[in-house]
PDB file of N, CA, C and O in Angstrom, chain B, residues numbered from 101:
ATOM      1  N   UNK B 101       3.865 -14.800 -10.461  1.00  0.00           N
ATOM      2  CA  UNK B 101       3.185 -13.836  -9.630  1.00  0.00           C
ATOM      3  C   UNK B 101       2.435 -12.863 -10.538  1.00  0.00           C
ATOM      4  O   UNK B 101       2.960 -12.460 -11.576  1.00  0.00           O
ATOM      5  N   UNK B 102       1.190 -12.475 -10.153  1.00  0.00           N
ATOM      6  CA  UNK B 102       0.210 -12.118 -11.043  1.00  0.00           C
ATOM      7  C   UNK B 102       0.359 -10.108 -10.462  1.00  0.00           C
ATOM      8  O   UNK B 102       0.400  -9.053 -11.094  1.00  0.00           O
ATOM      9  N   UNK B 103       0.402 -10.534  -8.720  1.00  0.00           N
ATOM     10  CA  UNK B 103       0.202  -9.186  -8.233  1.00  0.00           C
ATOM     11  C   UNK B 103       0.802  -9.212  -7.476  1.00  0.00           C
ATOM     12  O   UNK B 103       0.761 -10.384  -7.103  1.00  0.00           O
ATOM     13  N   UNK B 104       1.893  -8.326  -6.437  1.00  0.00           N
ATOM     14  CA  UNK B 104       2.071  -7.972  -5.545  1.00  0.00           C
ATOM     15  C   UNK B 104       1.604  -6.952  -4.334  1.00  0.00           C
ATOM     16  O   UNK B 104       1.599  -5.724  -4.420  1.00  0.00           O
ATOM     17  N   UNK B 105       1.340  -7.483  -3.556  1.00  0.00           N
ATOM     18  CA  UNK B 105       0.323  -6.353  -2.422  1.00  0.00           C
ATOM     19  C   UNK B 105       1.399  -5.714  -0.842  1.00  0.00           C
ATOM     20  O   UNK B 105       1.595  -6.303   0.221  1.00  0.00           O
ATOM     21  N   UNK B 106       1.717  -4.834  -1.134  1.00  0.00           N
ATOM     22  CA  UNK B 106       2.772  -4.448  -0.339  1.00  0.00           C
ATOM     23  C   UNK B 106       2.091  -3.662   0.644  1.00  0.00           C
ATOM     24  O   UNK B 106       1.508  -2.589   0.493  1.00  0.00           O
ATOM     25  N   UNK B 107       2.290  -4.531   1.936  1.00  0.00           N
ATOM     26  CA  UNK B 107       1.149  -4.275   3.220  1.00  0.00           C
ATOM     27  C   UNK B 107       2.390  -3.006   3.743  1.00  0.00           C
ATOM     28  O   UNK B 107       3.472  -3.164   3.177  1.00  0.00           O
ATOM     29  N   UNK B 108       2.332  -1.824   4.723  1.00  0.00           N
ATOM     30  CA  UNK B 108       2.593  -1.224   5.494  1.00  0.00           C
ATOM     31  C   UNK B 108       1.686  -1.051   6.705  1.00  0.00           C
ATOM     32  O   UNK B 108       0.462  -0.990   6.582  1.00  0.00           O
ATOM     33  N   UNK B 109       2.373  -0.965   7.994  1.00  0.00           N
ATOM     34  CA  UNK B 109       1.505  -0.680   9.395  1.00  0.00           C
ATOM     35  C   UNK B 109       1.401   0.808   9.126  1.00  0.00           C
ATOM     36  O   UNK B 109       2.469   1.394   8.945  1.00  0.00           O
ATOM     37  N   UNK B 110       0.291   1.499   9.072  1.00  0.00           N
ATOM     38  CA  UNK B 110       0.257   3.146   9.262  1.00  0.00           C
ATOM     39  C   UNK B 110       0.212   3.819  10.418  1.00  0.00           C
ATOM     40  O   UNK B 110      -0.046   5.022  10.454  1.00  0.00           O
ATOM     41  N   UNK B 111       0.553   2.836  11.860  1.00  0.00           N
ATOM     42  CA  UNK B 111       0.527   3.562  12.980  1.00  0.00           C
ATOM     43  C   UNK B 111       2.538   3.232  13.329  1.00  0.00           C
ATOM     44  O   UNK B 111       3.051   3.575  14.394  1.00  0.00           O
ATOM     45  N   UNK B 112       3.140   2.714  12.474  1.00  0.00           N
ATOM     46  CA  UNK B 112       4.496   2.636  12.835  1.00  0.00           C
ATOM     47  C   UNK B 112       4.813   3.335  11.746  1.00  0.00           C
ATOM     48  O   UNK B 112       4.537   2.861  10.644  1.00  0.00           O
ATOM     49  N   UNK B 113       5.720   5.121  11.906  1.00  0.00           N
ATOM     50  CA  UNK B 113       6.246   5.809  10.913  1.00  0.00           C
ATOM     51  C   UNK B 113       7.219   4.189  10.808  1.00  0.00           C
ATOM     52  O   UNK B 113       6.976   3.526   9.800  1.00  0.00           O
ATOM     53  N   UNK B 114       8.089   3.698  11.639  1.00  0.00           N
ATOM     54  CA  UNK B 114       9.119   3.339  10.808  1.00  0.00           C
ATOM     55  C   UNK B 114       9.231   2.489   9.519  1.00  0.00           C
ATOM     56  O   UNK B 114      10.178   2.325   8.750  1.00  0.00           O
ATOM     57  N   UNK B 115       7.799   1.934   9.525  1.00  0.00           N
ATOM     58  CA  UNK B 115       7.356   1.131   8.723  1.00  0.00           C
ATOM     59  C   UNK B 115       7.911   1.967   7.189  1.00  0.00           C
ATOM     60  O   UNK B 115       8.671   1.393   6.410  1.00  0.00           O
ATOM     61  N   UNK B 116       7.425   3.287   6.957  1.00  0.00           N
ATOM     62  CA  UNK B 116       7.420   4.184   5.978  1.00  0.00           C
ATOM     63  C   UNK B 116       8.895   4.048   5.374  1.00  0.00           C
ATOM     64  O   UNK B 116       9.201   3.890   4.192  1.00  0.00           O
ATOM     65  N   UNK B 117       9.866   4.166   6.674  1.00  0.00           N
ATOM     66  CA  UNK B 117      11.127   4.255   5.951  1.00  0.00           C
ATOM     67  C   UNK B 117      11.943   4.067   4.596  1.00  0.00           C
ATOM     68  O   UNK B 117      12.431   4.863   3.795  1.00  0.00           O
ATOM     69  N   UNK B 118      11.859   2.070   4.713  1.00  0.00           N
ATOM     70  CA  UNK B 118      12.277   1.840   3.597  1.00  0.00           C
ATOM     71  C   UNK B 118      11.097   1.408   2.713  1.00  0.00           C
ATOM     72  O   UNK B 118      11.323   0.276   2.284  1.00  0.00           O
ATOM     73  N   UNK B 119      10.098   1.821   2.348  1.00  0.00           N
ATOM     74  CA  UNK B 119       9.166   1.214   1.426  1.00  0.00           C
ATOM     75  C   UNK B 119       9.688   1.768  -0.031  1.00  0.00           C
ATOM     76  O   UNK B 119       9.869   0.856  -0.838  1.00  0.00           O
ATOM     77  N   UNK B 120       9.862   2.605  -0.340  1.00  0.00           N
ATOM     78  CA  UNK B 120      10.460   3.332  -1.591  1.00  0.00           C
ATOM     79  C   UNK B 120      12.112   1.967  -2.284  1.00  0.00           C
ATOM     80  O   UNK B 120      12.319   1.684  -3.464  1.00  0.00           O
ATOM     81  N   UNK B 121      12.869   1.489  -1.153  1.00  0.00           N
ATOM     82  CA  UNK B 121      13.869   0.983  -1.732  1.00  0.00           C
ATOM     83  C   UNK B 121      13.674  -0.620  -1.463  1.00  0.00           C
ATOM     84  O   UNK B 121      14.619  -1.376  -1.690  1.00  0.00           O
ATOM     85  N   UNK B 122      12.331  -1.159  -0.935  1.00  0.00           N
ATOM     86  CA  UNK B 122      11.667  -2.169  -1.439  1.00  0.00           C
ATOM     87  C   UNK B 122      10.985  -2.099  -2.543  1.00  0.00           C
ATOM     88  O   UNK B 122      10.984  -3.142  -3.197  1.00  0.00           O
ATOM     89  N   UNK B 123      10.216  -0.938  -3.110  1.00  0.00           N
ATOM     90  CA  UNK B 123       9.716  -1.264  -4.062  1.00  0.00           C
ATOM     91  C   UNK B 123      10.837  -0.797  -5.291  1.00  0.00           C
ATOM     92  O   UNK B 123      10.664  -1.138  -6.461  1.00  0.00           O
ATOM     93  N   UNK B 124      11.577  -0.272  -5.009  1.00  0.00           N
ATOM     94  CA  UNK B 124      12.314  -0.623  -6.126  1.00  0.00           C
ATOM     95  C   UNK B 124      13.008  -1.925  -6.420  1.00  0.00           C
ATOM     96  O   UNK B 124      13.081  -2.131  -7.632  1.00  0.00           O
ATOM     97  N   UNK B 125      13.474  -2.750  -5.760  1.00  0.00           N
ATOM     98  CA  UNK B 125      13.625  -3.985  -5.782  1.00  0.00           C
ATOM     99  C   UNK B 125      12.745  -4.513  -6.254  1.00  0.00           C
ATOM    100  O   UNK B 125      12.899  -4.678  -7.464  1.00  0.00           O
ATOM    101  N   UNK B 126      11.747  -4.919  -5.820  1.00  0.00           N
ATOM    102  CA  UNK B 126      10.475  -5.376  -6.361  1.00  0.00           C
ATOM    103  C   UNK B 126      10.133  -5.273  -7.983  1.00  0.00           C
ATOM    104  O   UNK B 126       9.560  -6.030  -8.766  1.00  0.00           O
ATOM    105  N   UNK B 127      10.925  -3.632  -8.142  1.00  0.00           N
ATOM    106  CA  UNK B 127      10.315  -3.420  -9.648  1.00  0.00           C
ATOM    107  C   UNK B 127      11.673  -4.074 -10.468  1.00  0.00           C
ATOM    108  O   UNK B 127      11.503  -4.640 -11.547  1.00  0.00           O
ATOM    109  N   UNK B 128      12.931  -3.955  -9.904  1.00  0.00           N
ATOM    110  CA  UNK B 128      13.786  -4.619 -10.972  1.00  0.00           C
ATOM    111  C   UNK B 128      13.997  -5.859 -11.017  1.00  0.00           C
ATOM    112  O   UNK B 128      14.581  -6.536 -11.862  1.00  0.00           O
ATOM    113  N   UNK B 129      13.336  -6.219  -9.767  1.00  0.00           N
ATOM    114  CA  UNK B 129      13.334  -8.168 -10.054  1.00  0.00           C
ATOM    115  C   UNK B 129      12.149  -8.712 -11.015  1.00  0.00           C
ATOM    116  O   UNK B 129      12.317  -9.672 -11.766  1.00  0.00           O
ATOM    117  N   UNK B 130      10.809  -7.921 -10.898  1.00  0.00           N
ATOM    118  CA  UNK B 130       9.862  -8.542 -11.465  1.00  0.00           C
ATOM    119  C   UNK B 130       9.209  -7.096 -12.112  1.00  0.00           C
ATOM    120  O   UNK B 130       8.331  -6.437 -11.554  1.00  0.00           O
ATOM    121  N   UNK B 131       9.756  -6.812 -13.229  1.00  0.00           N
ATOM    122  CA  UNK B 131       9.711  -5.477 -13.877  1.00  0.00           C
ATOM    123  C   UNK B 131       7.928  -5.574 -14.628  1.00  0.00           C
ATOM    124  O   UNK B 131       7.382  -4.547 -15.032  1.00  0.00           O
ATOM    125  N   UNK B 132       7.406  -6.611 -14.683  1.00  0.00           N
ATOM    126  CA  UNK B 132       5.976  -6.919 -15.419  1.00  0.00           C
ATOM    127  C   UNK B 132       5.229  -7.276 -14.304  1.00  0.00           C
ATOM    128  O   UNK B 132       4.285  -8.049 -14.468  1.00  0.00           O
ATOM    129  N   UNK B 133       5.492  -6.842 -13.185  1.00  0.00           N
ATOM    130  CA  UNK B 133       4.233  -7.133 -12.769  1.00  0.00           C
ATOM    131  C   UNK B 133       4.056  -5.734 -11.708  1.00  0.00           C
ATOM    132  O   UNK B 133       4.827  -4.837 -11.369  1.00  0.00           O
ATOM    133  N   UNK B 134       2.731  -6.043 -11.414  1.00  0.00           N
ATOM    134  CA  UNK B 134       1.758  -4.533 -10.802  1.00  0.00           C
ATOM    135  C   UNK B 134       2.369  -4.843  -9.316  1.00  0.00           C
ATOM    136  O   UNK B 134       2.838  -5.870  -8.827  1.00  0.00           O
ATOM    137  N   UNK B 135       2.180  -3.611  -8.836  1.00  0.00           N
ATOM    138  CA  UNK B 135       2.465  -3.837  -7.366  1.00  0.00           C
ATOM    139  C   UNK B 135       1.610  -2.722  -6.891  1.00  0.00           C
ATOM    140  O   UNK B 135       1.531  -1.612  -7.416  1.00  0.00           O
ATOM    141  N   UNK B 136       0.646  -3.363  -5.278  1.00  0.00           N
ATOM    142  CA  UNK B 136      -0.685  -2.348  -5.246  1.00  0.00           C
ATOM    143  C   UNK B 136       0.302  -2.108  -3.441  1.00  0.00           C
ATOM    144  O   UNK B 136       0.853  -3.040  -2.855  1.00  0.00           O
ATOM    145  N   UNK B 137       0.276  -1.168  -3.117  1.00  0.00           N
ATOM    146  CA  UNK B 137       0.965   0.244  -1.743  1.00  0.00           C
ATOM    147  C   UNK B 137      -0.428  -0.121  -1.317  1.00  0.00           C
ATOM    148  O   UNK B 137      -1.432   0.042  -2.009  1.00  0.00           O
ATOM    149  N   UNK B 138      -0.377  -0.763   0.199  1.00  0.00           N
ATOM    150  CA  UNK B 138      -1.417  -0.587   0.990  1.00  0.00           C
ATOM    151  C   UNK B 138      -1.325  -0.130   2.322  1.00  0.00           C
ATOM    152  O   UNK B 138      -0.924  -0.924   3.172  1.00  0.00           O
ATOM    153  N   UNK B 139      -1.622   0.982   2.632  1.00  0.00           N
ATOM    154  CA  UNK B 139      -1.341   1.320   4.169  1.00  0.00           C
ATOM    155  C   UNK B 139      -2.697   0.843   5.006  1.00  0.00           C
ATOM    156  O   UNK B 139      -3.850   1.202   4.768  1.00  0.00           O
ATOM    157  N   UNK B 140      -2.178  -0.205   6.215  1.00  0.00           N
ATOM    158  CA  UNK B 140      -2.946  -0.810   6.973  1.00  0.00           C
ATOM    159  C   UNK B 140      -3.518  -0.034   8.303  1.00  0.00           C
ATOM    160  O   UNK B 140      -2.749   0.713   8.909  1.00  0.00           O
ATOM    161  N   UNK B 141      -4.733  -0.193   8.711  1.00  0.00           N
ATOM    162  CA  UNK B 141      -4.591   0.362  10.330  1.00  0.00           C
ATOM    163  C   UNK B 141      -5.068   1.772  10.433  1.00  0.00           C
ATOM    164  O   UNK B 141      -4.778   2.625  11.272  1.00  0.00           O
ATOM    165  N   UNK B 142      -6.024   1.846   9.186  1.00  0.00           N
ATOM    166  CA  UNK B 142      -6.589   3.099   9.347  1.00  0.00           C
ATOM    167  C   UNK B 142      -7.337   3.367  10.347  1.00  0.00           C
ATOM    168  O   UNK B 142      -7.306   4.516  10.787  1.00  0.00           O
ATOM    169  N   UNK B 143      -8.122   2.466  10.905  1.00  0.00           N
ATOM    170  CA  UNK B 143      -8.764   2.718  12.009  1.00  0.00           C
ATOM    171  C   UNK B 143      -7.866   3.196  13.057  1.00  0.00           C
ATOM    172  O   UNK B 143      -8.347   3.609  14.112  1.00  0.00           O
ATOM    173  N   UNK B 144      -6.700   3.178  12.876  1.00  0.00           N
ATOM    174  CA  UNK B 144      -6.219   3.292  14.507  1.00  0.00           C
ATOM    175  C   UNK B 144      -5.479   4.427  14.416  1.00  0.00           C
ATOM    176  O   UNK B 144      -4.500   4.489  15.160  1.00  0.00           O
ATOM    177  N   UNK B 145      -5.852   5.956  13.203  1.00  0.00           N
ATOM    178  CA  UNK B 145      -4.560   6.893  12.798  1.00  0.00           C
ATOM    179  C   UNK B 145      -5.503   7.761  12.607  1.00  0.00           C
ATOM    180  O   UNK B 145      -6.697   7.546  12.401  1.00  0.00           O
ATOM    181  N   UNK B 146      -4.782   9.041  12.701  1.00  0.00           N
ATOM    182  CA  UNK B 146      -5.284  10.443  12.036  1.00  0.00           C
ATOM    183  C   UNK B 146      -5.027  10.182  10.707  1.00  0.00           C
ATOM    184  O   UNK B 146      -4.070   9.504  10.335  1.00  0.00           O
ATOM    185  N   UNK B 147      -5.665  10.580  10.132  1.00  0.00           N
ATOM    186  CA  UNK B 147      -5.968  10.903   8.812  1.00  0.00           C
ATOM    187  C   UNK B 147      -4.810  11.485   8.193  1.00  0.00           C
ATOM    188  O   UNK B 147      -4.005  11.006   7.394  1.00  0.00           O
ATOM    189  N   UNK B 148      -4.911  12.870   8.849  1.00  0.00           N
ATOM    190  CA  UNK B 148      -4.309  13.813   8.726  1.00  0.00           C
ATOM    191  C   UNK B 148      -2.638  13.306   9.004  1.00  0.00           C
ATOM    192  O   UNK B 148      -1.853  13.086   8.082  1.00  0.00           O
ATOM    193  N   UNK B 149      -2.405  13.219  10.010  1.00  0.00           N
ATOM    194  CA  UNK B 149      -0.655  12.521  10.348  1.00  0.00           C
ATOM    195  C   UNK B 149      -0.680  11.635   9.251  1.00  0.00           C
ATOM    196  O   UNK B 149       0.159  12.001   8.428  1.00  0.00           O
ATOM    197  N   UNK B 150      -1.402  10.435   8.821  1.00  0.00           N
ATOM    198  CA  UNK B 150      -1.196  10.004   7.676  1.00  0.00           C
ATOM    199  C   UNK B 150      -0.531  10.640   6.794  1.00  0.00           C
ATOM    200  O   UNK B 150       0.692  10.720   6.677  1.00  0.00           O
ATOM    201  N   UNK B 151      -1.593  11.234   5.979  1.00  0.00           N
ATOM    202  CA  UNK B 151      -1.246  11.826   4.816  1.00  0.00           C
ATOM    203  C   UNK B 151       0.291  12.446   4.755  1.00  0.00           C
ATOM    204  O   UNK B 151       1.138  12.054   3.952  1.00  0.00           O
ATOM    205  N   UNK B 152       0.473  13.341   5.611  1.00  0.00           N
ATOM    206  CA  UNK B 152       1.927  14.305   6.445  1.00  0.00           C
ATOM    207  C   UNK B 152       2.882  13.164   6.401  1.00  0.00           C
ATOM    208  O   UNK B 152       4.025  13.387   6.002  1.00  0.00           O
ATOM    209  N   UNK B 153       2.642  12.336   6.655  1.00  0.00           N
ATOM    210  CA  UNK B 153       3.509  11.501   6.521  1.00  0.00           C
ATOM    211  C   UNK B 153       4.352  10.609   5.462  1.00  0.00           C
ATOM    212  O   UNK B 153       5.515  10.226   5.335  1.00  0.00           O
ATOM    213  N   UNK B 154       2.823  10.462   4.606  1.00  0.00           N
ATOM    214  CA  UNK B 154       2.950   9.793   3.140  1.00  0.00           C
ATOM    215  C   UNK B 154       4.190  11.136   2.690  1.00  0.00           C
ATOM    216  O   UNK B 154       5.411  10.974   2.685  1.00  0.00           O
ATOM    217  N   UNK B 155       3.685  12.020   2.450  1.00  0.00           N
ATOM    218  CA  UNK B 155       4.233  13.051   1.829  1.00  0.00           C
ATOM    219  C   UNK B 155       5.756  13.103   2.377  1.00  0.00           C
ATOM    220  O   UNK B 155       6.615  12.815   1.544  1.00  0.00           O
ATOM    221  N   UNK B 156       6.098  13.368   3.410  1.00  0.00           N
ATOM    222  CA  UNK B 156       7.533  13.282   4.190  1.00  0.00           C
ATOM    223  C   UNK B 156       7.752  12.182   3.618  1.00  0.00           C
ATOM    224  O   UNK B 156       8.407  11.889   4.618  1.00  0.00           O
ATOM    225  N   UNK B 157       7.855  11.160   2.893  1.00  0.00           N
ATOM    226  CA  UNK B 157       8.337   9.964   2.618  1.00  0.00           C
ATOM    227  C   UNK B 157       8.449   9.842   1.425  1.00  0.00           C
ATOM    228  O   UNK B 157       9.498   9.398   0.958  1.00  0.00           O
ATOM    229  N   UNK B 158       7.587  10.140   0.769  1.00  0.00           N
ATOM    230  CA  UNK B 158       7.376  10.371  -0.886  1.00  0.00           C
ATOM    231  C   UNK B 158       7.003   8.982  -0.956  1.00  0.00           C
ATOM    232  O   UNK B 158       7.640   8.059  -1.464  1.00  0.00           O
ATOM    233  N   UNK B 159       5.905   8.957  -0.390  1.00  0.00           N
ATOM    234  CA  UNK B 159       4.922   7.308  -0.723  1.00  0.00           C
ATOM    235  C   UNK B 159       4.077   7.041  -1.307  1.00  0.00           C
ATOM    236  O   UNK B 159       3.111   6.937  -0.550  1.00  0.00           O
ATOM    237  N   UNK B 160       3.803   6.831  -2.360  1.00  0.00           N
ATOM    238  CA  UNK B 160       2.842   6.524  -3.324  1.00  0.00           C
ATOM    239  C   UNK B 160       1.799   5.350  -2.592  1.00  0.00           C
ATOM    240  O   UNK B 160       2.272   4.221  -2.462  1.00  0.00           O
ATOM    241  N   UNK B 161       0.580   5.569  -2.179  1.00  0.00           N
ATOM    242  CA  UNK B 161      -0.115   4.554  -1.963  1.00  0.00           C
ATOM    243  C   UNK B 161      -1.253   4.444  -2.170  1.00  0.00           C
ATOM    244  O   UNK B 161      -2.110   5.304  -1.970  1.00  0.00           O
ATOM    245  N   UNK B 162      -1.443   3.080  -2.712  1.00  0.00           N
ATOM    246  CA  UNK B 162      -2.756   3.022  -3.770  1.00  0.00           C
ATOM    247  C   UNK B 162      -4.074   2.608  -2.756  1.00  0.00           C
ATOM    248  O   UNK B 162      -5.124   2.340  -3.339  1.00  0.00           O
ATOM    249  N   UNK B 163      -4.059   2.550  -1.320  1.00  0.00           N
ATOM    250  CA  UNK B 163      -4.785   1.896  -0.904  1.00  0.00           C
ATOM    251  C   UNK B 163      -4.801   1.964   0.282  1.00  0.00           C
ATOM    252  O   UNK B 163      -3.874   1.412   0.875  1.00  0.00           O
ATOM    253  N   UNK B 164      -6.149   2.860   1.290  1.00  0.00           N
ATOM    254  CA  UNK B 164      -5.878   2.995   2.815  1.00  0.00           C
ATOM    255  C   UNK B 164      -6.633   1.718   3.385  1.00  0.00           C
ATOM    256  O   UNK B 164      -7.744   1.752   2.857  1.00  0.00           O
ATOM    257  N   UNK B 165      -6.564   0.796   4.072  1.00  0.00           N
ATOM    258  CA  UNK B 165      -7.926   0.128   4.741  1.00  0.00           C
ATOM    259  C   UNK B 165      -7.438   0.246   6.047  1.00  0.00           C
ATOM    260  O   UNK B 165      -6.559   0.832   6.678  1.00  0.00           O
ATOM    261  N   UNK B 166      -8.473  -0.642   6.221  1.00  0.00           N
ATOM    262  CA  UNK B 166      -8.425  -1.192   8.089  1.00  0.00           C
ATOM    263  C   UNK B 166      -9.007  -2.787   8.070  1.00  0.00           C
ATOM    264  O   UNK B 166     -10.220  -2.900   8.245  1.00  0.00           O
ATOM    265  N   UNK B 167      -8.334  -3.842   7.899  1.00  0.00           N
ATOM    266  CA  UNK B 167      -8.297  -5.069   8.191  1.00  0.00           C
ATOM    267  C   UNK B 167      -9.488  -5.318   8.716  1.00  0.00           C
ATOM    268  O   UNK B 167     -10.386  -6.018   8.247  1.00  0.00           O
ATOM    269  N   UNK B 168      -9.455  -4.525  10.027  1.00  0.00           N
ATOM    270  CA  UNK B 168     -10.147  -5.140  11.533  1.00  0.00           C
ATOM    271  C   UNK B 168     -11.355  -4.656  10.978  1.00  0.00           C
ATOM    272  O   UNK B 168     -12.348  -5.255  11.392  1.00  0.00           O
ATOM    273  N   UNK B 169     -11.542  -3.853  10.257  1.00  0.00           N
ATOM    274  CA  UNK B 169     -12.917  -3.402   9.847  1.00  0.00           C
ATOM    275  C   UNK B 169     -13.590  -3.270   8.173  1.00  0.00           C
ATOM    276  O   UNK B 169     -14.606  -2.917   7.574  1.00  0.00           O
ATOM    277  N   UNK B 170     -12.470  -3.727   7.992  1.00  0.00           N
ATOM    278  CA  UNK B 170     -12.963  -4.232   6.574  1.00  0.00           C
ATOM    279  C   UNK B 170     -12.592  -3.382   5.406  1.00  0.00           C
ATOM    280  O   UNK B 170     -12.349  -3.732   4.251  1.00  0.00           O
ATOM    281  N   UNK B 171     -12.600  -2.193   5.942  1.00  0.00           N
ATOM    282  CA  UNK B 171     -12.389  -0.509   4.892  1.00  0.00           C
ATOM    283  C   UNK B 171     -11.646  -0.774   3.848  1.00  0.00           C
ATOM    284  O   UNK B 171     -10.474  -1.109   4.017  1.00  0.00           O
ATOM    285  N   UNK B 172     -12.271  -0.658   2.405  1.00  0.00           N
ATOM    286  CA  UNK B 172     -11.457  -0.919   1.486  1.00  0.00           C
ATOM    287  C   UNK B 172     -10.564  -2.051   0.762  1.00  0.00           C
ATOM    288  O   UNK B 172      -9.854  -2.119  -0.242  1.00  0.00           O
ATOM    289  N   UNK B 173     -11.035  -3.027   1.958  1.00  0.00           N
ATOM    290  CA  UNK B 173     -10.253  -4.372   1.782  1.00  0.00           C
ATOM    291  C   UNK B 173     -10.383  -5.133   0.487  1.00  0.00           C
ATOM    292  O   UNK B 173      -9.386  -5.687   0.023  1.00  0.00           O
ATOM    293  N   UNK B 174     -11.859  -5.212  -0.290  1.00  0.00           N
ATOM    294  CA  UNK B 174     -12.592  -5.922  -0.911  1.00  0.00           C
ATOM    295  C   UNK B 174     -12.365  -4.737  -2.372  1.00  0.00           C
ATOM    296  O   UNK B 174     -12.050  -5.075  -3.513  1.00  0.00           O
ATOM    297  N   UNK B 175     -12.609  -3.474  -1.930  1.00  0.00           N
ATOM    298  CA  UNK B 175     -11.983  -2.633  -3.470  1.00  0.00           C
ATOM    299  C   UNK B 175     -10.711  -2.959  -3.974  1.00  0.00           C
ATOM    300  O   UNK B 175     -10.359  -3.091  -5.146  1.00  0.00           O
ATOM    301  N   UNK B 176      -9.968  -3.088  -2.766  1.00  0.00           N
ATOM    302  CA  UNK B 176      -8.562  -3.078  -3.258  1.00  0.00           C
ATOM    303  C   UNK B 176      -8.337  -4.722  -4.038  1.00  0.00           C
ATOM    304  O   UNK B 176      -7.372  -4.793  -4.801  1.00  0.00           O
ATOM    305  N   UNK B 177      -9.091  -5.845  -3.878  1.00  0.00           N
ATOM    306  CA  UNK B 177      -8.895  -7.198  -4.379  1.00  0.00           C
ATOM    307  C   UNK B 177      -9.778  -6.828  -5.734  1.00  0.00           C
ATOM    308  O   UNK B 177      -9.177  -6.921  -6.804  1.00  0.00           O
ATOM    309  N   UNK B 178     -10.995  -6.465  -5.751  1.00  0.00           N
ATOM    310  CA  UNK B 178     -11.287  -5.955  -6.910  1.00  0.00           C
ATOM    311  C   UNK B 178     -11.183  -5.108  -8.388  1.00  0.00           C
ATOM    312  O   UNK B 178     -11.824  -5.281  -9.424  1.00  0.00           O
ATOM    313  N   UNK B 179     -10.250  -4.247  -8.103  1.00  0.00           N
ATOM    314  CA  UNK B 179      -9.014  -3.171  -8.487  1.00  0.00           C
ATOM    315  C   UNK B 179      -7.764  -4.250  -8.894  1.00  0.00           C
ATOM    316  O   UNK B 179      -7.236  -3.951  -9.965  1.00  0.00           O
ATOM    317  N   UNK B 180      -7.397  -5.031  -8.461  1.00  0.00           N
ATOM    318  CA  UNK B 180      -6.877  -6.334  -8.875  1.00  0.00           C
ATOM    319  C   UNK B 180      -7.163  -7.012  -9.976  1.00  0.00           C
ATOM    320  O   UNK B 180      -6.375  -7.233 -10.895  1.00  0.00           O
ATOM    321  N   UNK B 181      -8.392  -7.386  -9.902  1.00  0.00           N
ATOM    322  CA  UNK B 181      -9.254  -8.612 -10.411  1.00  0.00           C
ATOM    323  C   UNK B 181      -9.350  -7.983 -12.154  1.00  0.00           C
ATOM    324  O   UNK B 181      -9.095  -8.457 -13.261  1.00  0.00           O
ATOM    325  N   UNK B 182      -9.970  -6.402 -11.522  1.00  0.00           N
ATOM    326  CA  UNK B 182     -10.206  -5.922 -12.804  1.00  0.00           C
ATOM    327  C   UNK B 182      -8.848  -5.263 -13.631  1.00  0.00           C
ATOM    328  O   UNK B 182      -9.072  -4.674 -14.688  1.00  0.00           O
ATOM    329  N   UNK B 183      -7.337  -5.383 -13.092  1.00  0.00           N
ATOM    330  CA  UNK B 183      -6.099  -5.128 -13.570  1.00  0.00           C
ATOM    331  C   UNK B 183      -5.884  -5.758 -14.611  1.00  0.00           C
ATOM    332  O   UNK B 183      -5.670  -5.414 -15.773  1.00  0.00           O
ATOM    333  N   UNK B 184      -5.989  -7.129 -13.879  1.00  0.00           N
ATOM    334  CA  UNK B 184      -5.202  -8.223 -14.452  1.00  0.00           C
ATOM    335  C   UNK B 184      -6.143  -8.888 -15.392  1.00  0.00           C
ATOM    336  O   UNK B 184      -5.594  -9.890 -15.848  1.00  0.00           O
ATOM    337  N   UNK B 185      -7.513  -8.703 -15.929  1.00  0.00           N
ATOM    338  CA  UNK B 185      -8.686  -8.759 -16.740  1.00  0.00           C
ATOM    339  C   UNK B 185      -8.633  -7.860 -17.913  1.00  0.00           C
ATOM    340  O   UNK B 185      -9.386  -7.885 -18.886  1.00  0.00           O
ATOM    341  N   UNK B 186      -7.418  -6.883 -17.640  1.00  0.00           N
ATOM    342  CA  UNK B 186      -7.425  -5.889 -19.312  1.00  0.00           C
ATOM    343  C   UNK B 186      -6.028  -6.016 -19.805  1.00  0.00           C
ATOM    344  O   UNK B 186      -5.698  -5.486 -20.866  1.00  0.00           O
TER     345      UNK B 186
END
């Protein structure tokens, strides 16, 4: 595995819950490799509750899009491309 892309729904807080004690798993099973935080479903959220939320959670996330609309989808594979290239 080159990358891991760890999808979250951003219109389900519960989603938020355990992301912190997945990615720690993640990091002690496969300690060399990148892992990119993507919160999905921007189109369908406040901004603002977002963010409030990230923060209440202590969520590091590298990456907002919206699937259905494309937002960010193509930076975030690119941001990839150019990771794993240095």
């Amino acid at each position: 595995t080159h990358c891991f892309i760890y999808v979250f729904d951003l219109t389900r807080v519960e989603t938020y819950k355990n992301i912190n004690a997945q990615l720690e798993y993640l990091r002690e099973k496969f300690p060399q490799t990148p892992i990119k935080v993507v919160g999905n479903k921007l189109d369908a959220v406040n901004i603002q509750n977002v963010k409030n939320s990230l923060e209440e959670f202590n969520v590091e996330c590298n990456f907002l899009t919206s699937a259905k609309k494309g937002d960010k989808v193509e930076e975030l594979f690119v941001e990839i491309a150019v990771d794993l290239t240095n």
